[in-house]
N, C-alpha and C positions, 0 to 999 in steps of 0.2 A: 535400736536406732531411734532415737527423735524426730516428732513429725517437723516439716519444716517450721520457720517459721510465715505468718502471713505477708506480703511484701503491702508497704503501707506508702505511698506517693509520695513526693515530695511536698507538694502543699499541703498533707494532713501534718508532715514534719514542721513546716513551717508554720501550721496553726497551733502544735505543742508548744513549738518554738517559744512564738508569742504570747500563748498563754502561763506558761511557766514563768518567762520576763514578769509581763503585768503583773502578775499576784505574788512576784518577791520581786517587786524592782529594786528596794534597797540591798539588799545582798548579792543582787548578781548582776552585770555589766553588758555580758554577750554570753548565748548559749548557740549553740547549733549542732543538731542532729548528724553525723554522718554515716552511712551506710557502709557498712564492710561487710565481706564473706563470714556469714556465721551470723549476722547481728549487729548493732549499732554502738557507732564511738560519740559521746561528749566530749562536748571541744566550746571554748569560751573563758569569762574572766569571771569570780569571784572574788568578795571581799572581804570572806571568809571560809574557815573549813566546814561550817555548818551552813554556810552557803551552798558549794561546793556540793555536801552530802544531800542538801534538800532537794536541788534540781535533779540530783540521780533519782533520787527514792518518787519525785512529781510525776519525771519522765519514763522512770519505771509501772511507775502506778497507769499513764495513759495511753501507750503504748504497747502494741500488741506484739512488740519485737524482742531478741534479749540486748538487752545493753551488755555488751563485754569489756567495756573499758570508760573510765571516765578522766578524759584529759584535761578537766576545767582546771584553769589556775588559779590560785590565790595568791592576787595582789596584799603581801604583806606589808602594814604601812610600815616605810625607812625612819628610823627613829635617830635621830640629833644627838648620836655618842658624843660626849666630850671627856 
């Protein structure tokens, strides 16, 4: 069985929050932390898939939770078929 994990506040979530933004504000638009049974959902807008994957691997890295889902989306820009 797995120990749990540590339960980590809302405002340390919202200081990953914002530190993830700052340090790739060009690829990512909104992130937000949300807690579920088991571990934590990403949820926000990217501008890309490497966007998208950075903010996992950041918020992985600073977080003492398991991330089990990442719902970020990527805003693909609409391209002018003719």
């Amino acid at each position: 069985m797995a120990a749990a994990c540590p339960a980590t506040s809302e405002a340390e979530f919202r200081r990953i929050e914002l530190e993830v933004m700052v340090r790739h504000r060009g690829r990512l638009r909104e992130l937000t932390i949300h807690r579920v049974e088991g571990g934590v959902v990403l949820l926000g807008r990217a501008v890309s898939f490497y966007g998208k994957q950075i903010a996992f691997h950041e918020v992985k890295t600073l977080l003492d939770e398991l991330v089990i889902g990442n719902r970020i989306a990527v805003d693909v820009p609409s391209r002018n078929l003719r």
